[in-house]
mmCIF file of the N, C-alpha and C atoms, coordinates in Angstrom:
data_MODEL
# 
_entry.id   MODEL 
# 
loop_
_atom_site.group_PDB 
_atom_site.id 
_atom_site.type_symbol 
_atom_site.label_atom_id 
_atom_site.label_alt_id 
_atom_site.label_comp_id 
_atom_site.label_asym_id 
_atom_site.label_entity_id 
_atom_site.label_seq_id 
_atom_site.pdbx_PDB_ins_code 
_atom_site.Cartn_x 
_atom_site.Cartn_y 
_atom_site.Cartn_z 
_atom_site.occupancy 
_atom_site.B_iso_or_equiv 
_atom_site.pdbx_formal_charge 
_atom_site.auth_seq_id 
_atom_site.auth_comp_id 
_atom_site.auth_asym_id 
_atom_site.auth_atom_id 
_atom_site.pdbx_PDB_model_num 
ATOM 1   N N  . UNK A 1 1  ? -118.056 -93.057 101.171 1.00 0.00 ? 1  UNK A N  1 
ATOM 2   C CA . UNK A 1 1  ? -119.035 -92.055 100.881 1.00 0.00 ? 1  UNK A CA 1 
ATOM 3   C C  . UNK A 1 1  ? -118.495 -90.669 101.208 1.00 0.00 ? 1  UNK A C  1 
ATOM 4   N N  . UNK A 1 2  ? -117.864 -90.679 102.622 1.00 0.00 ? 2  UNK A N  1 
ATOM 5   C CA . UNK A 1 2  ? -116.908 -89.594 102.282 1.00 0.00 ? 2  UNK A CA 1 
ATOM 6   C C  . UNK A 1 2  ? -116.162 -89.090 101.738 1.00 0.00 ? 2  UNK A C  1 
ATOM 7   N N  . UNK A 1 3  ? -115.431 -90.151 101.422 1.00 0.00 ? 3  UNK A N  1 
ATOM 8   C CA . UNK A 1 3  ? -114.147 -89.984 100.492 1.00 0.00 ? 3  UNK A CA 1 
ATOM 9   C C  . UNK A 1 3  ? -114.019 -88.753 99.321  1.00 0.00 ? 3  UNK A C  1 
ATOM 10  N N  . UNK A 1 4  ? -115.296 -88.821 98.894  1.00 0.00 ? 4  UNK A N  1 
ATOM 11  C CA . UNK A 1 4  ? -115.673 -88.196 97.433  1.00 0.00 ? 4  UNK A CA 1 
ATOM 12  C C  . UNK A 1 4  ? -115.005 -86.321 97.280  1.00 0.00 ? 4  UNK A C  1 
ATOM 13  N N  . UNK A 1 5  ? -114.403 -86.441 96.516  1.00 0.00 ? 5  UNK A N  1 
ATOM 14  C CA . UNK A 1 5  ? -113.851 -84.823 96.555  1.00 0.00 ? 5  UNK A CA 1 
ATOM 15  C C  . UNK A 1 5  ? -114.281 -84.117 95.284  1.00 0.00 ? 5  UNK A C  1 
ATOM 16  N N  . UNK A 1 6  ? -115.385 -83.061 95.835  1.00 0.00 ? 6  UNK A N  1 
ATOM 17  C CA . UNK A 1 6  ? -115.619 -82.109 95.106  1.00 0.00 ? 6  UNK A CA 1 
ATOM 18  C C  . UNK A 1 6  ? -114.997 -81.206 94.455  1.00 0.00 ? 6  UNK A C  1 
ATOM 19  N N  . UNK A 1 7  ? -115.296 -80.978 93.194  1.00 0.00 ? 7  UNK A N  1 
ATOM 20  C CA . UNK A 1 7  ? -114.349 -80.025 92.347  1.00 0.00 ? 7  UNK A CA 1 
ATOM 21  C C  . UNK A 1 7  ? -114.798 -78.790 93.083  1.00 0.00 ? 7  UNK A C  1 
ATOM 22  N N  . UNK A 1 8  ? -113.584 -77.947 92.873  1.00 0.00 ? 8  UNK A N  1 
ATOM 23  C CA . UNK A 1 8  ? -114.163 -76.367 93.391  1.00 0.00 ? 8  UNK A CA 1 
ATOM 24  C C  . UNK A 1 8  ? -114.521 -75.450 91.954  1.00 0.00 ? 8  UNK A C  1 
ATOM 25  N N  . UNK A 1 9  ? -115.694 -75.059 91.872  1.00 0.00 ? 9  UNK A N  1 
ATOM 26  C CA . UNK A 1 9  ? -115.355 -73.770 90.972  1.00 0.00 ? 9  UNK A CA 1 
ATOM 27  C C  . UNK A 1 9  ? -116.092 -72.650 91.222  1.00 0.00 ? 9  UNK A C  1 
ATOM 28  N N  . UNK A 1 10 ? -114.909 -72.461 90.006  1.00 0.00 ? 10 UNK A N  1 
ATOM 29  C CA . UNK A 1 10 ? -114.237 -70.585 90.326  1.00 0.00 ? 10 UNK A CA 1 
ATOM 30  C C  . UNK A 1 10 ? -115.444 -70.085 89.607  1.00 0.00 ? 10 UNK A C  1 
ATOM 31  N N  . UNK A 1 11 ? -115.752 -68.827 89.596  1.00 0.00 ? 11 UNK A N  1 
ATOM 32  C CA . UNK A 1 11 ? -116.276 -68.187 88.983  1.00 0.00 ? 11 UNK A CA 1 
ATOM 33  C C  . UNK A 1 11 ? -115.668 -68.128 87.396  1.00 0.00 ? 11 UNK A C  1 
ATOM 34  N N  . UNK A 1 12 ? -114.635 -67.436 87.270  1.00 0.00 ? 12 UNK A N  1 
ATOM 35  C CA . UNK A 1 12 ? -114.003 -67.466 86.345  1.00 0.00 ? 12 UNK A CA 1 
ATOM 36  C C  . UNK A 1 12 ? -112.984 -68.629 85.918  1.00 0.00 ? 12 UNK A C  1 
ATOM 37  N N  . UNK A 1 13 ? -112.941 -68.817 84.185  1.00 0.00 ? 13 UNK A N  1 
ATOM 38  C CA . UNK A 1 13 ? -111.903 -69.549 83.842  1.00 0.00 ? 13 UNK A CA 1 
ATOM 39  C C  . UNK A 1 13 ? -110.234 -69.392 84.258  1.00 0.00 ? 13 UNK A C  1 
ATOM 40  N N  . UNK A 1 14 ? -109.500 -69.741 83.487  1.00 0.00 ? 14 UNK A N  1 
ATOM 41  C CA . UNK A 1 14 ? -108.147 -69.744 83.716  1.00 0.00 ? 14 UNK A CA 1 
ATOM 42  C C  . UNK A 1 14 ? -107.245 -68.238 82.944  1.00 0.00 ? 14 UNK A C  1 
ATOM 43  N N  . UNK A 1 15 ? -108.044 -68.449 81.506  1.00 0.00 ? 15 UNK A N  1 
ATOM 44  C CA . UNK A 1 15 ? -107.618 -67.706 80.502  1.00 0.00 ? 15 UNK A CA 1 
ATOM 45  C C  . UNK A 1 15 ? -108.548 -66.178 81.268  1.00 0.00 ? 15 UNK A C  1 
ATOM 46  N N  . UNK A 1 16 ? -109.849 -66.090 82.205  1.00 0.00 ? 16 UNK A N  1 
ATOM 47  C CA . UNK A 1 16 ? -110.464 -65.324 82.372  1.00 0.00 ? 16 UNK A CA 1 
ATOM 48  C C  . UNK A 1 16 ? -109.002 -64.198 83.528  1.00 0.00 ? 16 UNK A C  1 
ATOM 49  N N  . UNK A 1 17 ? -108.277 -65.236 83.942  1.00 0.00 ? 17 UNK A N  1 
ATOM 50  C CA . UNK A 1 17 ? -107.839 -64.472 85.493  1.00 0.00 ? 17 UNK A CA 1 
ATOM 51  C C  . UNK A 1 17 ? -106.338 -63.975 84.442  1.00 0.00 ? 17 UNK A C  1 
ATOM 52  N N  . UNK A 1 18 ? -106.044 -64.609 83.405  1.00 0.00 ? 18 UNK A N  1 
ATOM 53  C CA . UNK A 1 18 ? -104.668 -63.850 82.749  1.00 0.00 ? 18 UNK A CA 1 
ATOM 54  C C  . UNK A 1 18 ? -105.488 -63.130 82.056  1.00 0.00 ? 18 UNK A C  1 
ATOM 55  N N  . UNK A 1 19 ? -106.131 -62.619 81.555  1.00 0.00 ? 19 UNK A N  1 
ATOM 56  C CA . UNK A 1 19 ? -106.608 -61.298 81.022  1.00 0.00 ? 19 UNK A CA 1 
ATOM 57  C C  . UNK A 1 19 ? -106.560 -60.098 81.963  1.00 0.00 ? 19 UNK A C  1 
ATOM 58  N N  . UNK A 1 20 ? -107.319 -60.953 83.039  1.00 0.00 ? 20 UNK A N  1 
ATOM 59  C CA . UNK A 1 20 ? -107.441 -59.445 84.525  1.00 0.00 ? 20 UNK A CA 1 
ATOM 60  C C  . UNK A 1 20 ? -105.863 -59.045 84.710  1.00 0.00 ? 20 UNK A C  1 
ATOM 61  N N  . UNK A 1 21 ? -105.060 -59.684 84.757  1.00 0.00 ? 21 UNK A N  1 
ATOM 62  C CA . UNK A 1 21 ? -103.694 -59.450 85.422  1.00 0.00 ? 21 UNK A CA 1 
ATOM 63  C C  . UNK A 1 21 ? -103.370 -58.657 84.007  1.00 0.00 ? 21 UNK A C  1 
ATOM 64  N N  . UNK A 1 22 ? -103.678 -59.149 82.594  1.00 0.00 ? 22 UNK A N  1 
ATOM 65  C CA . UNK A 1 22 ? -103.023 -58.051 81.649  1.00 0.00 ? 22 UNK A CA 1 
ATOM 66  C C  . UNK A 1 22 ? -103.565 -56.850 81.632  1.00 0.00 ? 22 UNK A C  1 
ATOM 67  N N  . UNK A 1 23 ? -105.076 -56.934 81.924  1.00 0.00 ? 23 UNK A N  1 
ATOM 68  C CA . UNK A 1 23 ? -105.719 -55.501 82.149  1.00 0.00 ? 23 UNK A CA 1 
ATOM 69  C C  . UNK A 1 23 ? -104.549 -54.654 83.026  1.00 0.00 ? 23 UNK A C  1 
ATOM 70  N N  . UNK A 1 24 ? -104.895 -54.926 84.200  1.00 0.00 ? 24 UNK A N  1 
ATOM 71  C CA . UNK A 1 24 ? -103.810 -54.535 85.308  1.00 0.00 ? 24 UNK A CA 1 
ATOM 72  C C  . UNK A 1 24 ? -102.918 -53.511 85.316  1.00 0.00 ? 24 UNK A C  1 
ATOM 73  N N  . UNK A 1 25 ? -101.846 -55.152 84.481  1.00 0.00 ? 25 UNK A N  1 
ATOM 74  C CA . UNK A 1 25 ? -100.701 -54.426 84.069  1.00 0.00 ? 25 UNK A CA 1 
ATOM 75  C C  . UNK A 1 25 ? -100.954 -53.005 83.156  1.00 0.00 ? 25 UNK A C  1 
ATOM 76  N N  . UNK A 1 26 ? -101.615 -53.115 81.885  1.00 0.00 ? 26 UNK A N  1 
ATOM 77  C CA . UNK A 1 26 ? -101.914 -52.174 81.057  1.00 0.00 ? 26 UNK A CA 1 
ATOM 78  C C  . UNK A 1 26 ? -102.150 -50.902 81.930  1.00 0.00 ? 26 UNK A C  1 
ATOM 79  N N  . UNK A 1 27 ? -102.970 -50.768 82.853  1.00 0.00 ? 27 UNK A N  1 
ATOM 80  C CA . UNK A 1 27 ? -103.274 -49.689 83.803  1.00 0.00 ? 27 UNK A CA 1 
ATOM 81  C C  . UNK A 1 27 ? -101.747 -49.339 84.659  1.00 0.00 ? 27 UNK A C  1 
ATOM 82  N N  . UNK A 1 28 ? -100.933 -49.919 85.052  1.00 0.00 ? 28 UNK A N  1 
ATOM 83  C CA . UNK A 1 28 ? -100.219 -49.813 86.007  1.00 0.00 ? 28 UNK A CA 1 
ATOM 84  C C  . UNK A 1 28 ? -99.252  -48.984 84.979  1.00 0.00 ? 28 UNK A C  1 
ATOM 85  N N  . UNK A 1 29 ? -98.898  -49.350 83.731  1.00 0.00 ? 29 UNK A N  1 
ATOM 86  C CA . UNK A 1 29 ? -98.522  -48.678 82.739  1.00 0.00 ? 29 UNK A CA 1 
ATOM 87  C C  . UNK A 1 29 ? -98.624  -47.020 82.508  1.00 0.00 ? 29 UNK A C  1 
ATOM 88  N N  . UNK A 1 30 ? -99.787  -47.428 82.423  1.00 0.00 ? 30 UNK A N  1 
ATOM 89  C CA . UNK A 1 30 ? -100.302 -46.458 81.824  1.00 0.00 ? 30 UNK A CA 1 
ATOM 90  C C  . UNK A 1 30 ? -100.349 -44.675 82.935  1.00 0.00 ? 30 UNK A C  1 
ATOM 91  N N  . UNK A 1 31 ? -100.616 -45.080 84.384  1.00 0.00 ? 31 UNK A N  1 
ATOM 92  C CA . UNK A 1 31 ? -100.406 -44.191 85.070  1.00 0.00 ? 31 UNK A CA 1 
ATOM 93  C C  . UNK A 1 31 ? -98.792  -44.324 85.049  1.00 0.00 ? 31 UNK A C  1 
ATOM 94  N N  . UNK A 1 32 ? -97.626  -44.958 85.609  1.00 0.00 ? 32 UNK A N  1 
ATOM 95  C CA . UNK A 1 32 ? -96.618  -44.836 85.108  1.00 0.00 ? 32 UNK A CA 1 
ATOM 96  C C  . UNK A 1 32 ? -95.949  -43.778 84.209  1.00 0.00 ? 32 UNK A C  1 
ATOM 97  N N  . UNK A 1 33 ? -96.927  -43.920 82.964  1.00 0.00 ? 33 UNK A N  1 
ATOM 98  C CA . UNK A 1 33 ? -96.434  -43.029 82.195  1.00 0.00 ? 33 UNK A CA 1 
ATOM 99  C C  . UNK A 1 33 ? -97.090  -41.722 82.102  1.00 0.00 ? 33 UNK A C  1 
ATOM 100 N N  . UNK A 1 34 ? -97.667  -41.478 83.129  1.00 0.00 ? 34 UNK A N  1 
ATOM 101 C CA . UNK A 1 34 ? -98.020  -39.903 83.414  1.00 0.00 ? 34 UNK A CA 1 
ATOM 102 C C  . UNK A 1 34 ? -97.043  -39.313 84.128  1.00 0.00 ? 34 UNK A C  1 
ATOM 103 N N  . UNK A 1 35 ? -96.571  -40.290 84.934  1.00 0.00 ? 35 UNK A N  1 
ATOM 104 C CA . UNK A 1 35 ? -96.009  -39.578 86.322  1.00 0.00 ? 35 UNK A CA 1 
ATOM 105 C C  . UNK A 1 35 ? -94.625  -38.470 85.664  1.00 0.00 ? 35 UNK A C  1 
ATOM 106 N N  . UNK A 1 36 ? -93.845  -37.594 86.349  1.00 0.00 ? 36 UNK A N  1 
ATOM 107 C CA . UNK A 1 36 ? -93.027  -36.812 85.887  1.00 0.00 ? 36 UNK A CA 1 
ATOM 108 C C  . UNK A 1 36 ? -93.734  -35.686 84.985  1.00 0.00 ? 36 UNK A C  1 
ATOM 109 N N  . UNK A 1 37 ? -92.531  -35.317 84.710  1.00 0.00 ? 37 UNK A N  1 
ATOM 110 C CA . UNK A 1 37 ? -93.131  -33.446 83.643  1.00 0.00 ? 37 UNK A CA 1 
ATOM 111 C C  . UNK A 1 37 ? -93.536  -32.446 84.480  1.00 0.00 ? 37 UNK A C  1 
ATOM 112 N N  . UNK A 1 38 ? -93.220  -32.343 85.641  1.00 0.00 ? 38 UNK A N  1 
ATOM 113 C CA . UNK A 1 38 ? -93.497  -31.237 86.641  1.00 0.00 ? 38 UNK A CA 1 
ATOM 114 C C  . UNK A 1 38 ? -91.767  -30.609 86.859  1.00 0.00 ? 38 UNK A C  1 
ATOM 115 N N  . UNK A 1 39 ? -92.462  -29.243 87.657  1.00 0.00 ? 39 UNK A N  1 
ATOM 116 C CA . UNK A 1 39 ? -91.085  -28.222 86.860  1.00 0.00 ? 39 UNK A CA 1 
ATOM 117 C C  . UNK A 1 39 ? -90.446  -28.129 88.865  1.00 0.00 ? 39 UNK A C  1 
ATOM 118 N N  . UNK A 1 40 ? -89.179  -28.277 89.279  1.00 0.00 ? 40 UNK A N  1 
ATOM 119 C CA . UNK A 1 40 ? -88.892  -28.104 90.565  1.00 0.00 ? 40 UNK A CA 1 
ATOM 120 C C  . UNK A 1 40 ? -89.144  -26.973 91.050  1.00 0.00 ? 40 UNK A C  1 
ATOM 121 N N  . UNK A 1 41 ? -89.085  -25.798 90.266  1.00 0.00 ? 41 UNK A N  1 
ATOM 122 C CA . UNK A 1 41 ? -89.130  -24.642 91.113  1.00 0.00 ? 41 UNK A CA 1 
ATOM 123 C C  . UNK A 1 41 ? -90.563  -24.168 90.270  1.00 0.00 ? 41 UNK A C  1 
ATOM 124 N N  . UNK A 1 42 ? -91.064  -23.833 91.652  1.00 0.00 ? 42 UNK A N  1 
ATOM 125 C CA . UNK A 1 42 ? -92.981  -23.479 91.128  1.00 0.00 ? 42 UNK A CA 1 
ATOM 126 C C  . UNK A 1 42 ? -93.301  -22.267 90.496  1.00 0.00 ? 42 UNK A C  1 
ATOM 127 N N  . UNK A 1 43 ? -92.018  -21.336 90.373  1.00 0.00 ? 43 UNK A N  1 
ATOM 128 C CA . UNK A 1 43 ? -92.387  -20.607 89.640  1.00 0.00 ? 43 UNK A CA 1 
ATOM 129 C C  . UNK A 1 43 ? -91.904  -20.636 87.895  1.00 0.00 ? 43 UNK A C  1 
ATOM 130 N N  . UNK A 1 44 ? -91.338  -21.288 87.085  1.00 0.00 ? 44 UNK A N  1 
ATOM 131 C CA . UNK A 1 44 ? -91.424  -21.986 86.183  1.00 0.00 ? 44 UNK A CA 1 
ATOM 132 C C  . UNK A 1 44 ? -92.343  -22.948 85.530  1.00 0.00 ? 44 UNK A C  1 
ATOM 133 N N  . UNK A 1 45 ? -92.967  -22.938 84.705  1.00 0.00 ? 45 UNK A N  1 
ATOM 134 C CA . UNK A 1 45 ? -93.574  -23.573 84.080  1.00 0.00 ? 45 UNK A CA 1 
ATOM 135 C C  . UNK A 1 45 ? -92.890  -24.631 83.188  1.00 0.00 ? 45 UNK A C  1 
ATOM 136 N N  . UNK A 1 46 ? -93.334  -25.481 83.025  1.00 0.00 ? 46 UNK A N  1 
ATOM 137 C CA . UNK A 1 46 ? -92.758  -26.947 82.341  1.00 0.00 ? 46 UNK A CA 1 
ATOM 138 C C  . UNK A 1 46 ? -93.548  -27.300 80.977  1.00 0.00 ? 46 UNK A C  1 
ATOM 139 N N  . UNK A 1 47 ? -93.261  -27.265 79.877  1.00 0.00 ? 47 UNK A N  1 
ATOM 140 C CA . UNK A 1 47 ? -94.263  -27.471 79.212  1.00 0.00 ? 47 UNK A CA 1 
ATOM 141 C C  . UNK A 1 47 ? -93.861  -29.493 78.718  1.00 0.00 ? 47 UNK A C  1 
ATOM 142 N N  . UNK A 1 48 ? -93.293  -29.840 79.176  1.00 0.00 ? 48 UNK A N  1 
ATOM 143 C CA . UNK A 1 48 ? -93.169  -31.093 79.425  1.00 0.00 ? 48 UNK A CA 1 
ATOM 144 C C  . UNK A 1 48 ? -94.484  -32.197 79.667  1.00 0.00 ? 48 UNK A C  1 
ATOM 145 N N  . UNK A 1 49 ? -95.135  -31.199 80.415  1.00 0.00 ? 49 UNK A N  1 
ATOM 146 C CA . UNK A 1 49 ? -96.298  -32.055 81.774  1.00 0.00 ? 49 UNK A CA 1 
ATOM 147 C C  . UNK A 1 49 ? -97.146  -32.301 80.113  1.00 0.00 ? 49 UNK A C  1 
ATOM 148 N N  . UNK A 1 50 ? -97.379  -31.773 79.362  1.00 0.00 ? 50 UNK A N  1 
ATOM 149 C CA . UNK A 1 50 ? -98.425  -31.970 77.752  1.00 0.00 ? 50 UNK A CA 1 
ATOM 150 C C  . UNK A 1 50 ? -98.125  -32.376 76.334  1.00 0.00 ? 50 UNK A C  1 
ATOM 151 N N  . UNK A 1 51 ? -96.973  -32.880 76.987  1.00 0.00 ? 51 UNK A N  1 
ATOM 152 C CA . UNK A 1 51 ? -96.167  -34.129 75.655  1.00 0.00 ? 51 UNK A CA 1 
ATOM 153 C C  . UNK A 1 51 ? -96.750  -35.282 75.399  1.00 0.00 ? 51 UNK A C  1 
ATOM 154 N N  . UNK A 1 52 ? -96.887  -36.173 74.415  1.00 0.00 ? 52 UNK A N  1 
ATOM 155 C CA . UNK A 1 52 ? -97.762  -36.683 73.949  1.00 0.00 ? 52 UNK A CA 1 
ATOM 156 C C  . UNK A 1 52 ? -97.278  -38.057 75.051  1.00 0.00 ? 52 UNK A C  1 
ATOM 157 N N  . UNK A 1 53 ? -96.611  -38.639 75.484  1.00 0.00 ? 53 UNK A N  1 
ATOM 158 C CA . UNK A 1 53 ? -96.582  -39.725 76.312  1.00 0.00 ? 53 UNK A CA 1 
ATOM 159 C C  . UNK A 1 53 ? -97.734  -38.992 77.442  1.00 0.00 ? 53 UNK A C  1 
ATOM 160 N N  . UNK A 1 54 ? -97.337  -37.963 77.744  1.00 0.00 ? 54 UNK A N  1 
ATOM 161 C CA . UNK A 1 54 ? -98.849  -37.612 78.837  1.00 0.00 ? 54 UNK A CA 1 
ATOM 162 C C  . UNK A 1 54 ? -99.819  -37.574 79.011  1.00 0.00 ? 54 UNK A C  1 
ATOM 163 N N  . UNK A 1 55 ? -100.257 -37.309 77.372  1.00 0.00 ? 55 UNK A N  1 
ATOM 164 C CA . UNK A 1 55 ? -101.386 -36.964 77.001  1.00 0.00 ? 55 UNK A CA 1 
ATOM 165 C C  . UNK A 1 55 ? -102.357 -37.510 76.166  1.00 0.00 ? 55 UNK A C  1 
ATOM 166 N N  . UNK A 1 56 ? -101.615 -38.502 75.418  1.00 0.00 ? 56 UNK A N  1 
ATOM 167 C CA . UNK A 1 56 ? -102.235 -39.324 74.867  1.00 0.00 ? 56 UNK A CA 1 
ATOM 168 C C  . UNK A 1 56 ? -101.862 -41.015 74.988  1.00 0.00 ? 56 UNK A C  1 
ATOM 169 N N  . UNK A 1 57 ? -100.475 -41.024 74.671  1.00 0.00 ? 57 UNK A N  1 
ATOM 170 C CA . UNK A 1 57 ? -100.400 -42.576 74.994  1.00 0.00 ? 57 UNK A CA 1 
ATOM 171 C C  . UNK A 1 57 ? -100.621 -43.126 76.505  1.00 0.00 ? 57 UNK A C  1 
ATOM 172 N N  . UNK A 1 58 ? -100.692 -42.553 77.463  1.00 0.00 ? 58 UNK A N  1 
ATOM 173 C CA . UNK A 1 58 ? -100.762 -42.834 78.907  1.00 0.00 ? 58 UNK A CA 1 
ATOM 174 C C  . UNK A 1 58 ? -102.357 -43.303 78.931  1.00 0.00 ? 58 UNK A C  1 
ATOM 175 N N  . UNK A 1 59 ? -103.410 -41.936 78.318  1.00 0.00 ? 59 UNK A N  1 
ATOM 176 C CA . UNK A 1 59 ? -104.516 -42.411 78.839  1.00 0.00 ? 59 UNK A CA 1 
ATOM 177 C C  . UNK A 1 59 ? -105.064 -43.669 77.874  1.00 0.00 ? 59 UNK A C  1 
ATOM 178 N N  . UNK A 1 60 ? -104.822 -43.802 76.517  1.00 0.00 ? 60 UNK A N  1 
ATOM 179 C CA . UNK A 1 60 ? -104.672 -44.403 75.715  1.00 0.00 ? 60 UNK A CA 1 
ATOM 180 C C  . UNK A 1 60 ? -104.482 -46.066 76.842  1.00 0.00 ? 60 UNK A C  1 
ATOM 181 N N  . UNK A 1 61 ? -103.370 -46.314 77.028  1.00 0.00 ? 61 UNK A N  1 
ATOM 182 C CA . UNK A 1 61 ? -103.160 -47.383 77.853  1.00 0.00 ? 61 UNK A CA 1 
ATOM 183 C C  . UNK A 1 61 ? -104.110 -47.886 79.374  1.00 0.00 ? 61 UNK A C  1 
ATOM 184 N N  . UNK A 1 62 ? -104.134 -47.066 79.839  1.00 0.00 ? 62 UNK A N  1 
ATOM 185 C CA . UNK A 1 62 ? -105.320 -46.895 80.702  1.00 0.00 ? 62 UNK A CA 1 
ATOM 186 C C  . UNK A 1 62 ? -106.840 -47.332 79.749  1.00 0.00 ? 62 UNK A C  1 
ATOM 187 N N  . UNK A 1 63 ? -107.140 -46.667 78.845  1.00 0.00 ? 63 UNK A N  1 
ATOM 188 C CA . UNK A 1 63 ? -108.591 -46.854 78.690  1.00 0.00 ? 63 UNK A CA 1 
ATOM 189 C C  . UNK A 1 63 ? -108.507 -48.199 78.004  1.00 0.00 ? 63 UNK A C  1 
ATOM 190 N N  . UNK A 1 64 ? -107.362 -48.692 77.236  1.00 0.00 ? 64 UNK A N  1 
ATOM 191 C CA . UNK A 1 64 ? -107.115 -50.216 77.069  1.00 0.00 ? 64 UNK A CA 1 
ATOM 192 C C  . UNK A 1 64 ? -107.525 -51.380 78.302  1.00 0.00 ? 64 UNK A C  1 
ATOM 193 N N  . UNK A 1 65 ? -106.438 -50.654 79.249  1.00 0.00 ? 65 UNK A N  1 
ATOM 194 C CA . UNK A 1 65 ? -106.758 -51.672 80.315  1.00 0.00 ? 65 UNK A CA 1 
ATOM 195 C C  . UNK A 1 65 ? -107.500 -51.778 81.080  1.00 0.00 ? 65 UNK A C  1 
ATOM 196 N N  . UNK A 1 66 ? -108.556 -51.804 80.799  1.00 0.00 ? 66 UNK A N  1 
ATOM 197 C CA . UNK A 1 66 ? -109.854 -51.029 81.400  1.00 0.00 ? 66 UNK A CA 1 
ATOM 198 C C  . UNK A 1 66 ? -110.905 -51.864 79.904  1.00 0.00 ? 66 UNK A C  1 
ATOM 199 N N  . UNK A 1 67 ? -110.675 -51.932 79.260  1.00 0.00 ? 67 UNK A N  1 
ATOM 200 C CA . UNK A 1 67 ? -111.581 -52.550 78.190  1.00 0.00 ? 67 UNK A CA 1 
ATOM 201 C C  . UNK A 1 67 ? -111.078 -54.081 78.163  1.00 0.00 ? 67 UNK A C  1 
ATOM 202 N N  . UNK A 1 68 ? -110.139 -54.372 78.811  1.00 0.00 ? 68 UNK A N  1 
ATOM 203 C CA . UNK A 1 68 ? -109.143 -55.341 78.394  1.00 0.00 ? 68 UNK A CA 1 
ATOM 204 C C  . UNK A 1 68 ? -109.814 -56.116 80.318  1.00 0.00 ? 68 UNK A C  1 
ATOM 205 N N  . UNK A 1 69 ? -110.378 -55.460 81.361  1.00 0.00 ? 69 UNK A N  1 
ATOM 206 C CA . UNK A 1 69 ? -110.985 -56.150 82.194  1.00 0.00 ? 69 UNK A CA 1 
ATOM 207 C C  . UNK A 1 69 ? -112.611 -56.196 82.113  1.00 0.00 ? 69 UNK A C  1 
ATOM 208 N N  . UNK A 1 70 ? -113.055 -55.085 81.163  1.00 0.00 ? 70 UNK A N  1 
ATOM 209 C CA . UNK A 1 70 ? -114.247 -55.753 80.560  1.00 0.00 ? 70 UNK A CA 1 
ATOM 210 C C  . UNK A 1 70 ? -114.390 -56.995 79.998  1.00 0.00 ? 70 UNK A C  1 
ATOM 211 N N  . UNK A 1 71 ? -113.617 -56.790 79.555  1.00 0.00 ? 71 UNK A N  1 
ATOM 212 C CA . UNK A 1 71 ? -113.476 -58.242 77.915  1.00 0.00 ? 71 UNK A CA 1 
ATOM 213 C C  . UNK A 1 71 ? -113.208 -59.452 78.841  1.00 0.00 ? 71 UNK A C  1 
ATOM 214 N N  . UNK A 1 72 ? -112.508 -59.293 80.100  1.00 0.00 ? 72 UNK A N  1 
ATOM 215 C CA . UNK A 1 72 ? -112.175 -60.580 80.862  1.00 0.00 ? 72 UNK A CA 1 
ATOM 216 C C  . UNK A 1 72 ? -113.239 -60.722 82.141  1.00 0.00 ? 72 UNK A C  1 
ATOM 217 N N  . UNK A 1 73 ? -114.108 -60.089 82.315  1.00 0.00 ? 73 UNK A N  1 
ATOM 218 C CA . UNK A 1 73 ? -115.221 -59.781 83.324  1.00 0.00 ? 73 UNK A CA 1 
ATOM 219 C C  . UNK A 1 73 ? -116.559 -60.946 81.684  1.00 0.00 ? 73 UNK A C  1 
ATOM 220 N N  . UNK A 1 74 ? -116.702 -60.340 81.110  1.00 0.00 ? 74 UNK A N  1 
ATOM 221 C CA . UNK A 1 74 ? -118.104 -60.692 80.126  1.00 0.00 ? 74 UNK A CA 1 
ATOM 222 C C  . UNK A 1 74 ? -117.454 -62.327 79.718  1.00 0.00 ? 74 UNK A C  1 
ATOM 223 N N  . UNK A 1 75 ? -116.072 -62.629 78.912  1.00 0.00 ? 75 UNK A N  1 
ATOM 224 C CA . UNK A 1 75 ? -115.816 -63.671 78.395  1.00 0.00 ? 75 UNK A CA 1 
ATOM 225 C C  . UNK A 1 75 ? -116.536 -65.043 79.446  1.00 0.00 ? 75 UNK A C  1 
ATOM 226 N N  . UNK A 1 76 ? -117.062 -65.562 78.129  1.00 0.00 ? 76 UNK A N  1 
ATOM 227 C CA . UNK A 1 76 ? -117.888 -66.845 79.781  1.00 0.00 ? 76 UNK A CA 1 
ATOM 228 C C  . UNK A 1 76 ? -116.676 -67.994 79.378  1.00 0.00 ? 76 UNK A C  1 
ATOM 229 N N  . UNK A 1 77 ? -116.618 -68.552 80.022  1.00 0.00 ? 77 UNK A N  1 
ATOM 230 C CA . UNK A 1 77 ? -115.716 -69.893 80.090  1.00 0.00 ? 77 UNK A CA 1 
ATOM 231 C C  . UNK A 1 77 ? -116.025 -70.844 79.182  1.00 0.00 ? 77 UNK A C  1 
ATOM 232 N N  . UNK A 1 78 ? -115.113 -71.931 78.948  1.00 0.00 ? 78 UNK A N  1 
ATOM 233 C CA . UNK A 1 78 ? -115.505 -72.762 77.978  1.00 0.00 ? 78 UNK A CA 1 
ATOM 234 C C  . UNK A 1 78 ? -115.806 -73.559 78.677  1.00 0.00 ? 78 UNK A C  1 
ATOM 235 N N  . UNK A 1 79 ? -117.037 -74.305 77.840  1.00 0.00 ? 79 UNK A N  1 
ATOM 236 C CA . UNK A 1 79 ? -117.498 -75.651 78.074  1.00 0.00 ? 79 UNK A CA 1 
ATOM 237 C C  . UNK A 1 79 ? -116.887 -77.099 78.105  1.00 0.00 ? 79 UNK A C  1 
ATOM 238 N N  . UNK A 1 80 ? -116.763 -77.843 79.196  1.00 0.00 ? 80 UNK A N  1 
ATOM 239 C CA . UNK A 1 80 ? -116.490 -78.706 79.368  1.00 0.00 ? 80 UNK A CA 1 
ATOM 240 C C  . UNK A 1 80 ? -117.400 -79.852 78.762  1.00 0.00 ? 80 UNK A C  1 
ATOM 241 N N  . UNK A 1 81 ? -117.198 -80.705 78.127  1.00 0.00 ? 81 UNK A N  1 
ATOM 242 C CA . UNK A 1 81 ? -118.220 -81.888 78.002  1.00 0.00 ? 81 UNK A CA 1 
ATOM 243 C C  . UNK A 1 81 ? -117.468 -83.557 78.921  1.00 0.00 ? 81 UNK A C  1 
# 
């Protein structure tokens, strides 16, 4: 009667927890590719810092990965029968 071993479950599926980790990544990316485009000496200006990896594909990736842990937060699990 003891013996008996209960399944554990997760909140989330399997496919639910590799989505979160791709969200993630996508974010970890995405700031990544902000970083740099600043000028060493402060009185110079850089016009670097508003190149399109900065400015658009960075947040671009970010607001992906960020929709991409929605999508893995709402997805419900599949049914077992």
């Amino acid at each position: 009667m003891f013996n008996m071993k209960k399944k554990k479950d997760f909140l989330f599926d399997k496919s639910n927890y590799k989505y979160v980790i791709i969200g993630i990544l996508f974010i970890i990316i995405g700031f990544l590719l902000m970083l740099g485009g600043g000028s060493k000496d402060p009185n110079i200006f850089s016009e670097e810092i508003y190149n399109f990896q900065r400015i658009r594909l960075a947040p671009a990736f970010i607001l992906i990965g960020f929709g991409i842990q929605v999508y893995a937060i709402l997805k419900s699990p599949k049914k077992q029968k």
